[in-house]
C-alpha positions as CSV (number, residue, x, y, z in Angstrom):
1,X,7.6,-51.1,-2.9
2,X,10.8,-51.9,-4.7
3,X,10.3,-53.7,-7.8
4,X,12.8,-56.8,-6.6
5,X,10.6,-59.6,-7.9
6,X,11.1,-58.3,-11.2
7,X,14.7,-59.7,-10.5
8,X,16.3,-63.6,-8.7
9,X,18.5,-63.1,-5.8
10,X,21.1,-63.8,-8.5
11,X,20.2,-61.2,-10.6
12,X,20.1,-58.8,-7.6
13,X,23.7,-59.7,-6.1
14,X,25.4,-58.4,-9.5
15,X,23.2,-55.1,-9.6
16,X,24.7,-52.0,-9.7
17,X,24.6,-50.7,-6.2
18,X,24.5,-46.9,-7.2
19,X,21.7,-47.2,-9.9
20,X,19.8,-49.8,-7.7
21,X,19.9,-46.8,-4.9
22,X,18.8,-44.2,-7.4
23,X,15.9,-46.8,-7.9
24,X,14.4,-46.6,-4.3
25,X,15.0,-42.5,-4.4
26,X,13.3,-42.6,-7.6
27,X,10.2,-44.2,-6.5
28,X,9.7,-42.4,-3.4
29,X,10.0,-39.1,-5.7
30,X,7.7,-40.4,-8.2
31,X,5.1,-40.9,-5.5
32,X,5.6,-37.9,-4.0
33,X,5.2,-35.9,-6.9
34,X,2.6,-37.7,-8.6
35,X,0.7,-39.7,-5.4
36,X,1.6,-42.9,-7.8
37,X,2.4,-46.2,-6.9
38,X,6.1,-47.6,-6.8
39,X,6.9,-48.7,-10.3
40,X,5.5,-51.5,-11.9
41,X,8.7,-52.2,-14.1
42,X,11.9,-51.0,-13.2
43,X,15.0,-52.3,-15.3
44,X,18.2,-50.9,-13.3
45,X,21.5,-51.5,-14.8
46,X,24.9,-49.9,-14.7
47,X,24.9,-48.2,-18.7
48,X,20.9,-47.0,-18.3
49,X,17.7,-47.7,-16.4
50,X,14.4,-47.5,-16.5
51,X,11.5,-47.4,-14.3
52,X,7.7,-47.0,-15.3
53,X,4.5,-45.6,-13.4
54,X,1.0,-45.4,-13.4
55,X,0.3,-41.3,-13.2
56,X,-3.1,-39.7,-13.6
57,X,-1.7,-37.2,-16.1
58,X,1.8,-36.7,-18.7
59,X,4.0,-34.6,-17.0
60,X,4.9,-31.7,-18.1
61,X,8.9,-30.7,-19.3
62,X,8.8,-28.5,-16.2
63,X,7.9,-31.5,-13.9
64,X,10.2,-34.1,-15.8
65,X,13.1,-30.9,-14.9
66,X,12.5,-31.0,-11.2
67,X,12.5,-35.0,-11.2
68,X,15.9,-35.0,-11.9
69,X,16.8,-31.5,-9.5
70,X,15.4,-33.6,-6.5
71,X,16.4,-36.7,-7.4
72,X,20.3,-34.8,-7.8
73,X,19.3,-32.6,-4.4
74,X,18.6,-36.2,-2.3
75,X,21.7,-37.4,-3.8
76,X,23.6,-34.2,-2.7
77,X,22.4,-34.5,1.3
78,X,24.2,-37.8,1.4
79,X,21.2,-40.0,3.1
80,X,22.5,-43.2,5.1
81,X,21.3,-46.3,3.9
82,X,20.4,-48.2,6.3
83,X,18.7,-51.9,6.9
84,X,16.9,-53.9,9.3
85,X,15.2,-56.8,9.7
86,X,11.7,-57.2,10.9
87,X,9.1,-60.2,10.7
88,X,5.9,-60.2,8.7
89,X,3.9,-59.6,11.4
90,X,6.0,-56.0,13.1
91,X,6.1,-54.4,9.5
92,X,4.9,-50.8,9.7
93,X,1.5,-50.3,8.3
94,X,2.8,-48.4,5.3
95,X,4.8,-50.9,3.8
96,X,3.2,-53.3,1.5
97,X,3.9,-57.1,1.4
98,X,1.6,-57.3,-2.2
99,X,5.1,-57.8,-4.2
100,X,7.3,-59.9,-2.2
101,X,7.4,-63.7,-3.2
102,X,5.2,-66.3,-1.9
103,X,8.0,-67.9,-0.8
104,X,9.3,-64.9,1.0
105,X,10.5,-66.1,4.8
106,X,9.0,-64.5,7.5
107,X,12.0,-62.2,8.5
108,X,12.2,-59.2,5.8
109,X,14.7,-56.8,5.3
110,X,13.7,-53.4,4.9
111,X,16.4,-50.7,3.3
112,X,15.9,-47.2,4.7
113,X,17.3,-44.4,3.2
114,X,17.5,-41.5,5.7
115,X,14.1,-40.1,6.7
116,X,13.2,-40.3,2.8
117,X,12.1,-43.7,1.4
118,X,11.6,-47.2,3.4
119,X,10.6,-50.5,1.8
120,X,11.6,-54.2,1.4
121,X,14.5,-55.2,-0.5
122,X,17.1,-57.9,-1.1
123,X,19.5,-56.1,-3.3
124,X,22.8,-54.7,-2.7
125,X,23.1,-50.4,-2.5
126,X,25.5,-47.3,-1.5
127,X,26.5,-46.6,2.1
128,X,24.9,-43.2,1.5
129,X,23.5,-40.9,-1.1
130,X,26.5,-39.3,-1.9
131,X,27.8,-42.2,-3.3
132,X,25.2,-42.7,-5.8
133,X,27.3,-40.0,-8.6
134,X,24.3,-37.8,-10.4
135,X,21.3,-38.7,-11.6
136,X,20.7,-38.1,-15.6
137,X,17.7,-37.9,-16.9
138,X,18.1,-39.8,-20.3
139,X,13.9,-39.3,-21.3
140,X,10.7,-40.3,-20.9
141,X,7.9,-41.9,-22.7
142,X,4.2,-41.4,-21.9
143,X,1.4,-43.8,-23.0
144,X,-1.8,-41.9,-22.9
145,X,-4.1,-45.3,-23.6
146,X,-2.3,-46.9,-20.3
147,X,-1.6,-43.6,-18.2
148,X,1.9,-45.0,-17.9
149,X,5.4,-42.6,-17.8
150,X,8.4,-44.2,-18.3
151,X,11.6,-42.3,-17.2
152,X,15.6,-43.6,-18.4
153,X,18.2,-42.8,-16.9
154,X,22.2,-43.3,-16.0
155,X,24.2,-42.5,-13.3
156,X,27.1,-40.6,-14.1
Protein backbone atom coordinates (compact mmCIF):
# COMPACT_ATOMS: atom_id res chain seq x y z
CA UNK A 1 0.00 0.00 0.00
CA UNK A 2 1.22 3.43 -0.90
CA UNK A 3 2.11 5.42 1.99
CA UNK A 4 -0.50 8.47 0.98
CA UNK A 5 -1.83 9.07 4.49
CA UNK A 6 1.59 10.04 5.39
CA UNK A 7 0.61 13.04 3.07
CA UNK A 8 -3.10 15.70 2.67
CA UNK A 9 -4.57 15.72 -0.67
CA UNK A 10 -2.76 19.15 -0.72
CA UNK A 11 0.46 17.85 -0.07
CA UNK A 12 -0.04 15.08 -2.68
CA UNK A 13 -1.27 17.53 -5.67
CA UNK A 14 2.31 19.36 -5.57
CA UNK A 15 4.35 15.96 -5.40
CA UNK A 16 6.70 15.24 -7.78
CA UNK A 17 5.04 12.99 -10.26
CA UNK A 18 8.35 11.07 -11.28
CA UNK A 19 9.73 10.43 -7.66
CA UNK A 20 6.13 9.72 -6.46
CA UNK A 21 6.10 6.86 -9.39
CA UNK A 22 9.58 5.64 -8.40
CA UNK A 23 7.70 5.27 -4.90
CA UNK A 24 5.02 2.66 -5.98
CA UNK A 25 8.06 0.75 -8.15
CA UNK A 26 10.00 0.94 -5.15
CA UNK A 27 7.71 -0.77 -2.82
CA UNK A 28 6.62 -3.46 -4.99
CA UNK A 29 10.57 -4.19 -5.41
CA UNK A 30 11.14 -4.03 -1.86
CA UNK A 31 8.47 -6.73 -1.32
CA UNK A 32 9.51 -8.70 -3.82
CA UNK A 33 12.90 -8.86 -2.79
CA UNK A 34 12.50 -8.97 0.72
CA UNK A 35 8.66 -10.48 1.19
CA UNK A 36 8.22 -7.02 3.34
CA UNK A 37 5.50 -4.88 3.75
CA UNK A 38 4.99 -1.46 1.69
CA UNK A 39 6.84 1.13 3.52
CA UNK A 40 5.89 2.45 6.68
CA UNK A 41 7.48 6.00 6.03
CA UNK A 42 8.07 7.22 2.77
CA UNK A 43 9.15 11.02 2.30
CA UNK A 44 9.11 11.52 -1.71
CA UNK A 45 10.26 14.79 -2.87
CA UNK A 46 11.71 16.23 -6.02
CA UNK A 47 15.77 16.90 -4.50
CA UNK A 48 15.69 13.29 -2.54
CA UNK A 49 13.41 10.67 -1.02
CA UNK A 50 13.14 8.26 1.23
CA UNK A 51 11.29 5.26 2.04
CA UNK A 52 11.77 2.79 5.05
CA UNK A 53 10.84 -1.05 5.63
CA UNK A 54 10.54 -3.60 7.97
CA UNK A 55 13.05 -6.58 6.61
CA UNK A 56 13.92 -9.68 8.46
CA UNK A 57 17.61 -9.12 7.78
CA UNK A 58 20.34 -5.86 6.55
CA UNK A 59 20.87 -6.36 3.11
CA UNK A 60 23.76 -6.95 1.79
CA UNK A 61 25.90 -4.17 -0.74
CA UNK A 62 25.16 -6.87 -3.38
CA UNK A 63 21.30 -6.62 -2.71
CA UNK A 64 21.21 -2.78 -2.16
CA UNK A 65 23.21 -2.97 -6.09
CA UNK A 66 20.42 -4.91 -7.64
CA UNK A 67 17.65 -2.61 -5.91
CA UNK A 68 18.63 0.08 -7.89
CA UNK A 69 19.43 -2.29 -11.35
CA UNK A 70 15.64 -3.27 -11.16
CA UNK A 71 14.33 -0.38 -10.00
CA UNK A 72 16.45 1.36 -13.31
CA UNK A 73 15.43 -1.99 -15.55
CA UNK A 74 11.30 -1.26 -14.61
CA UNK A 75 12.02 2.25 -15.46
CA UNK A 76 13.73 1.23 -18.80
CA UNK A 77 10.43 -1.11 -19.99
CA UNK A 78 8.40 2.07 -19.90
CA UNK A 79 5.28 0.52 -17.83
CA UNK A 80 1.74 2.40 -18.39
CA UNK A 81 0.40 3.91 -15.52
CA UNK A 82 -2.78 3.45 -15.41
CA UNK A 83 -5.93 4.11 -12.92
CA UNK A 84 -9.30 3.06 -12.08
CA UNK A 85 -11.83 3.41 -9.86
CA UNK A 86 -13.45 0.61 -7.95
CA UNK A 87 -15.73 0.68 -4.62
CA UNK A 88 -14.79 -0.76 -1.25
CA UNK A 89 -16.54 -3.62 -1.67
CA UNK A 90 -15.01 -4.96 -5.67
CA UNK A 91 -11.32 -4.34 -4.45
CA UNK A 92 -9.21 -7.32 -5.27
CA UNK A 93 -8.38 -9.48 -2.34
CA UNK A 94 -4.71 -8.35 -2.38
CA UNK A 95 -5.11 -4.88 -1.89
CA UNK A 96 -5.31 -3.67 1.61
CA UNK A 97 -7.65 -0.96 2.84
CA UNK A 98 -5.58 -0.95 6.56
CA UNK A 99 -3.99 2.60 5.42
CA UNK A 100 -6.54 4.55 3.72
CA UNK A 101 -8.44 7.23 5.90
CA UNK A 102 -11.42 6.71 7.80
CA UNK A 103 -12.91 9.14 6.03
CA UNK A 104 -11.92 7.55 2.74
CA UNK A 105 -15.31 7.52 0.31
CA UNK A 106 -16.40 4.44 -0.86
CA UNK A 107 -15.17 4.77 -4.58
CA UNK A 108 -11.09 4.28 -4.55
CA UNK A 109 -8.74 4.82 -7.09
CA UNK A 110 -6.27 2.31 -7.55
CA UNK A 111 -2.92 3.30 -9.85
CA UNK A 112 -1.59 0.28 -11.78
CA UNK A 113 1.59 0.28 -13.18
CA UNK A 114 1.83 -2.26 -16.00
CA UNK A 115 1.56 -5.86 -14.82
CA UNK A 116 4.09 -4.85 -11.89
CA UNK A 117 2.60 -3.00 -8.81
CA UNK A 118 -1.32 -2.14 -8.06
CA UNK A 119 -2.55 -0.26 -5.01
CA UNK A 120 -4.59 2.74 -3.79
CA UNK A 121 -3.48 6.13 -4.32
CA UNK A 122 -4.57 9.79 -4.72
CA UNK A 123 -1.46 11.32 -5.89
CA UNK A 124 -0.41 12.55 -9.19
CA UNK A 125 2.37 10.25 -11.39
CA UNK A 126 4.17 9.63 -14.98
CA UNK A 127 2.20 8.48 -18.00
CA UNK A 128 4.70 5.59 -18.06
CA UNK A 129 7.94 4.43 -16.65
CA UNK A 130 10.07 5.87 -18.97
CA UNK A 131 9.26 9.12 -17.85
CA UNK A 132 10.35 8.56 -14.37
CA UNK A 133 14.50 9.62 -15.54
CA UNK A 134 16.85 7.06 -13.37
CA UNK A 135 16.64 5.90 -10.18
CA UNK A 136 19.79 6.80 -7.79
CA UNK A 137 20.53 5.14 -5.10
CA UNK A 138 21.73 7.96 -2.59
CA UNK A 139 22.16 5.17 0.67
CA UNK A 140 20.72 3.34 3.14
CA UNK A 141 20.49 3.04 6.81
CA UNK A 142 19.80 -0.19 8.70
CA UNK A 143 18.50 -0.29 12.44
CA UNK A 144 19.30 -3.68 13.69
CA UNK A 145 17.13 -3.04 17.21
CA UNK A 146 13.95 -2.17 14.84
CA UNK A 147 14.77 -4.48 11.71
CA UNK A 148 14.11 -1.36 9.66
CA UNK A 149 16.17 -0.38 6.16
CA UNK A 150 15.87 2.84 5.02
CA UNK A 151 16.82 3.57 1.27
CA UNK A 152 17.38 7.61 -0.26
CA UNK A 153 17.21 8.37 -3.22
CA UNK A 154 16.75 11.03 -6.31
CA UNK A 155 15.69 10.85 -9.60
CA UNK A 156 17.95 12.14 -12.03
Amino acid sequence: MSSQTDFTLEEREVSFPPAHTAEHLLNQTMKRMFGCERSFNAHVERKKSKMSFHVDHKPSRQEEKEIERRMNELIAEDLPVTFEFVSRDELPDDISTERLPDDAEDTIRLCRIGDYDVCPCIGKHVRSTGQIGRFEMLGTNWDEMERTFRVRFKIV
